[in-house]
C-alpha positions in Angstrom: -17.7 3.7 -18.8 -19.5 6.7 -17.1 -16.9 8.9 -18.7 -17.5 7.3 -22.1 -14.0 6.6 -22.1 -14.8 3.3 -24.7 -11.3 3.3 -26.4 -9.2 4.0 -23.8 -11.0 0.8 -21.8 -10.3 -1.6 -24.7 -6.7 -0.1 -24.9 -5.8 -0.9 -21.4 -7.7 -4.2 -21.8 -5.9 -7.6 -22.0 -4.5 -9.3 -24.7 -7.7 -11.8 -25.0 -10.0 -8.8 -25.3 -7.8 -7.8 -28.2 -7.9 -10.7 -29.9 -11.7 -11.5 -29.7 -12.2 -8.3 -32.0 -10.9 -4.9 -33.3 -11.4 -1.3 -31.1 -14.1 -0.3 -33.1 -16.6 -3.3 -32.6 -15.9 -3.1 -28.9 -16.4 1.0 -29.1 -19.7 0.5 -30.5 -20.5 -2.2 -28.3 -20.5 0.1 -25.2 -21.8 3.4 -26.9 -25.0 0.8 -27.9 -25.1 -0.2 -24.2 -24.8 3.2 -22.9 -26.9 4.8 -25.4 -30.0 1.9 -24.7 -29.7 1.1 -20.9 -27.8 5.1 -20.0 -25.4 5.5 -16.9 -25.2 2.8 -14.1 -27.2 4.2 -10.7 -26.1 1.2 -8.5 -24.8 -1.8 -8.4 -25.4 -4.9 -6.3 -22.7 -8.3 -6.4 -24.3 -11.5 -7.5 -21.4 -13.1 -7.4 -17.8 -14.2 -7.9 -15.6 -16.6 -9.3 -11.3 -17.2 -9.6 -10.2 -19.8 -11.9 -6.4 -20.2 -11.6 -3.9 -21.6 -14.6 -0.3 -21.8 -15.5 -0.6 -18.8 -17.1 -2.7 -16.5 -15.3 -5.2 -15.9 -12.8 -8.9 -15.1 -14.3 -11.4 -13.4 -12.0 -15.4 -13.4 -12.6 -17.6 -10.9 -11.3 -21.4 -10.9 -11.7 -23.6 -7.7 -10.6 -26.9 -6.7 -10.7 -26.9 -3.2 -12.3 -29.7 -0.9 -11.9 -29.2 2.1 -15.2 -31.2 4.9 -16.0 -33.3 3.4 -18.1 -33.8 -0.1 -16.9 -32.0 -3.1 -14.9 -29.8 -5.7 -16.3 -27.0 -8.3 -15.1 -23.4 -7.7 -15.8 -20.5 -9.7 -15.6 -16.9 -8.4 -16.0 -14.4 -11.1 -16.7 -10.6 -9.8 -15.6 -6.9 -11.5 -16.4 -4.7 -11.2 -13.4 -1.1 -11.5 -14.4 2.2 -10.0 -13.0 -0.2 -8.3 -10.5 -1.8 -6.4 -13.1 -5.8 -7.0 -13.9 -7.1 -6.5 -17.3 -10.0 -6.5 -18.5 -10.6 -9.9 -20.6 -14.7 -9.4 -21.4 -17.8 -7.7 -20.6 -21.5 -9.1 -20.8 -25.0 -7.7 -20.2 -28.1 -8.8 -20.5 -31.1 -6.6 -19.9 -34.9 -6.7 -21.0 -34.5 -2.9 -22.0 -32.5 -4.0 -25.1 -35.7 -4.8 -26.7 -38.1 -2.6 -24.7 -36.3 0.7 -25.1 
């Protein structure tokens, strides 16, 4: 994401992220994210969750995310399957999407 390497994250993302909508919403998604809250400064865990199925194996991580200009909570949802994580979604809220 600090790259701004947008497509090539939803191109090595899972299946599931594919499906939930095409490149070019999620593209914009994350230039809008990086344009309003600007690169990540540090990061702090909030926490953590695994959910196991037949299928696969999905992992949950929450973090508190100080950016450049402001603070917000992210949570990155992965697909673990045939030892491989992949990204399945990405969430953030932050009070700078309406300040900024």
């Amino acid at each position: 994401m600090a790259a701004r390497r947008f497509e090539e994250i939803y191109e090595t993302g899972s299946e599931d992220l594919k499906k939930a909508g095409p490149e070019e919403g999620f593209v914009k998604f994350l230039g809008g994210v990086d344009g309003k809250l600007g690169a990540a400064k540090d990061s702090e865990r909030t926490g953590w969750n695994v959910n196991f199925n037949v299928a696969a194996t999905y992992v949950t991580l929450g973090f508190k995310t100080h950016f450049e200009r402001g603070d917000g909570e992210e949570i990155f949802v992965y697909r673990v399957a045939d030892k491989e994580a992949r990204l399945v979604g990405y969430h953030v809220t932050s009070n700078a999407f309406v300040t900024n």
